[in-house]
N, C-alpha and C positions, 0 to 999 in steps of 0.2 A: 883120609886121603892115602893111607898107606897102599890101598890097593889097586890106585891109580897111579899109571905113569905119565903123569903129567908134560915131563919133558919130553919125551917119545910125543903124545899128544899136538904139542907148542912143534917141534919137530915137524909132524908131517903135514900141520897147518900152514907151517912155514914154505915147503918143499911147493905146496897144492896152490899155495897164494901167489911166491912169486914166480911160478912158472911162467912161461908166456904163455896165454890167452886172450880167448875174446875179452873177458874184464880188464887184465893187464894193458893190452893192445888197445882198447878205448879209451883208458884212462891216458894212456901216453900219446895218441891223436888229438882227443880233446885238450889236453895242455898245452901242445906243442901250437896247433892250430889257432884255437879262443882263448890262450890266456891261463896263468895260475889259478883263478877264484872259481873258472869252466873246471877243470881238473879235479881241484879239491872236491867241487859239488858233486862228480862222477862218483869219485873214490866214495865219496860219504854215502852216496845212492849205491853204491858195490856193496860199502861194510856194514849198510843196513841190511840189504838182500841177504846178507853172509850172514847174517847176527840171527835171522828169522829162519832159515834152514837148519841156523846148529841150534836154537832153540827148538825147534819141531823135531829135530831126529834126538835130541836129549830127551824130551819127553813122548817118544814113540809117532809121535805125528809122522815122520816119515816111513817108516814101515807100514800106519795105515796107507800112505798115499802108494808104496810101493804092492803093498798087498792087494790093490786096489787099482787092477793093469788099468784102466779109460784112466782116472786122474794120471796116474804118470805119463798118459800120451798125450792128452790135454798138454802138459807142461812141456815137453817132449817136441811137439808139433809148434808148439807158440814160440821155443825157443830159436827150433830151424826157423820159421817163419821171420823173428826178430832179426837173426843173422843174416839171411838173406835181402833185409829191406835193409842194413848196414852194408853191404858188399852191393849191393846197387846204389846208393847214396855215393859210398867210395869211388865209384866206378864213374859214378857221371863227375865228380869232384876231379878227377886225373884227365877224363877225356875233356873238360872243358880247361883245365889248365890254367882258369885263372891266378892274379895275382894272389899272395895269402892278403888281406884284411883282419884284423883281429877285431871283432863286431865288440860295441862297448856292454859293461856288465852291469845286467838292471837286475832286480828281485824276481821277474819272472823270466830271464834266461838261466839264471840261479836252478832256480826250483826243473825247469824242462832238464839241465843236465843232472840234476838228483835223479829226477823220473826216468831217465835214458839209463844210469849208472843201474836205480833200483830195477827198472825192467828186464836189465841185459842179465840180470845175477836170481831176478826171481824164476826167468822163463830158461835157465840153464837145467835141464835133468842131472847134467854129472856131479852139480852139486846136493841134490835129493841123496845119489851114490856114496856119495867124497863122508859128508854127516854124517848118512846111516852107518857105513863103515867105522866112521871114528869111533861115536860114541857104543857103538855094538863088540867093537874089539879092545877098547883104549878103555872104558868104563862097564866095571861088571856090577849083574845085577842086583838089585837092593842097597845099590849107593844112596848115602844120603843127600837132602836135596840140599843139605847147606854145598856139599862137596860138589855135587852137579852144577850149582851155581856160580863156583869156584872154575871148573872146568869153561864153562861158558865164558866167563866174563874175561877168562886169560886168553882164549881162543880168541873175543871180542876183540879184547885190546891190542893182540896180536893182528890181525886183518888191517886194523884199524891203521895200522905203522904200517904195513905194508903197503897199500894201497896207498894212503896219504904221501909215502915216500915216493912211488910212482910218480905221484903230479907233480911233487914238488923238484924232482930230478929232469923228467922232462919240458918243464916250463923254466929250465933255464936259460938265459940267452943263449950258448951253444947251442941247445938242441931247438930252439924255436929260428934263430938263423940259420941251422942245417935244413929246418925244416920248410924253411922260406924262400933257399935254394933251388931245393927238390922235390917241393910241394906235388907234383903230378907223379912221380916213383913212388911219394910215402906213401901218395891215395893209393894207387895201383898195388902194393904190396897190401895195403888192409883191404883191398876189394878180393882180391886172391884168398887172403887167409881167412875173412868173413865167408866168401862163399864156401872155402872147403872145411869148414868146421858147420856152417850148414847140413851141408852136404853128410860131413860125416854124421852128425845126428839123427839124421835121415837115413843114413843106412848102418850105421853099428847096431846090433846088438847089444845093448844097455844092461838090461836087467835079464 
């Protein structure tokens, strides 16, 4: 491990996680809206998606997918695509204005907010970027794989706190009675910021 900087590593994990984003932004929706167990199940469907991209750019999977311009638009396209069907969801949530409801939590609304959390973070390209960069600058080559596994699993664990802190901060009564207030502005603000993180996907220059 000498020739890993681990903390620089945990660092810019740190920086790229809790930024605001579409993962951030969904997991703090879904908690505020459906409840702390909604939340958690996003976050865990996030810190899965997170855990299988820094897996695949640890061990070269993401430079093949990058080396490899149609897979990265494939992923590319399905994420605008996700975001956009998020930013119309939102959008009709604000324009209809209903009351908030907190729907009751069975095993298969569980598992749909895992699936929502895991889709949103697997069909992200900037995370294919965010990995490959890590592990291509943070870990040089012919590390061993005990150290590379070392690398992963603090990365893991790191996400892991982050995300779960998300749900667990936004699914407090303050912010679920802020959000019960101004339920039609919150929609409106994640309709806004889903379609223009769409949008940007669709036209940045990625790779």
């Amino acid at each position: 491990m000498t020739d890993i900087n681990l903390p620089l590593i945990l660092l810019a994990a740190l920086l790229a996680g809790a930024s605001p984003g579409p993962a951030t932004l969904t997991i703090a929706g879904t908690s505020m809206s459906s409840g702390r167990h909604a939340g958690l199940a996003v976050a865990t469907g996030v810190t899965t998606g997170s855990f299988m991209w820094s897996v695949s750019a640890a061990f070269g999977l993401g430079a093949i997918m990058l080396a490899n311009a149609w897979l990265f638009e494939i992923v590319r396209y399905a994420g605008a695509a996700y975001l956009g069907w998020l930013a119309i969801k939102s959008a009709r949530s604000s324009w209809m204005g209903a009351a908030l409801k907190v729907p009751p939590v069975t095993s298969r609304s569980i598992k749909a907010h895992y699936a929502k959390g895991l889709a949103l973070h697997l069909t992200n390209p900037k995370a294919i970027l965010f990995f490959g960069a890590l592990y291509s600058v943070g870990v040089p080559p012919g590390t061993p794989v005990t150290a590379l596994l070392t690398v992963i699993l603090a990365v893991g664990a790191l996400s892991f706190t982050v995300f779960h802190g998300y749900a667990l901060i936004f699914s407090s009564g303050p912010m679920t009675r802020a959000y019960a207030r101004a339920k039609r502005g919150f929609e409106a603000v994640f309709a806004i910021f889903f379609g223009a993180a769409a949008l940007r996907i669709l036209t940045a220059r990625l790779v």
